[in-house]
N, C-alpha and C positions, 0 to 999 in steps of 0.2 A: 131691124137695123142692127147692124154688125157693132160691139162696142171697142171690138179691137181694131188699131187702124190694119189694113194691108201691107206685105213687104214683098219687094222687087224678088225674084232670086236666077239664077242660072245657073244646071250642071255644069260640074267639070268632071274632066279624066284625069288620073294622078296616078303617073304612074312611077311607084316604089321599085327603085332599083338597086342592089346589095354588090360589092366592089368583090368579085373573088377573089383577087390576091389582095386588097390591106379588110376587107370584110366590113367597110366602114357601109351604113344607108344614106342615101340619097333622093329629092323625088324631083320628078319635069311634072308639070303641068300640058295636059293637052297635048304631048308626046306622041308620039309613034313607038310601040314595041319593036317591029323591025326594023331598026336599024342599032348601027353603033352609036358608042355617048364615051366620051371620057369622064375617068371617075374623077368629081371636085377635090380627091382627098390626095390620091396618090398620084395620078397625072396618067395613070394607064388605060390606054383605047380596048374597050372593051364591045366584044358582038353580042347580039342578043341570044340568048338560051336558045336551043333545037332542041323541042319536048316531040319524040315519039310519040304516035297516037295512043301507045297503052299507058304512055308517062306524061299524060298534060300537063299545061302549066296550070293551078288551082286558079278557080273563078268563082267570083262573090254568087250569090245566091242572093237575087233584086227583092225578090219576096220576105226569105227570110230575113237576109243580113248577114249568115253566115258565110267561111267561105266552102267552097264545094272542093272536097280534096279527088 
């Protein structure tokens, strides 16, 4: 018999977004990367990053936890 109770959970996606012109962070929950979002700080419509295949965008490492550059 288990002496701890159980707890509910659900992943989320979060995805961290950095304003290029005021450089302020922000994050959406459960987002879309491609597309646009205007920044909450300074009010500019910003598009999403274009990473060349030799210049990805960095991805978490699920195993590790690190991110993968």
């Amino acid at each position: 018999m288990n002496a701890f109770p159980e707890y509910d959970h659900a992943v989320e996606t979060v995805l961290h977004c950095r304003c290029t012109v005021c450089h302020h962070w922000w994050h959406l929950d459960n987002a879309p990367a491609d597309r646009s979002y205007w920044c909450p700080h300074c009010g500019k419509q910003l598009a999403p990053a274009q990473y060349s295949e030799d210049n990805a965008a960095p991805r978490l490492n699920h195993k590790t936890g690190a991110i993968d550059l």
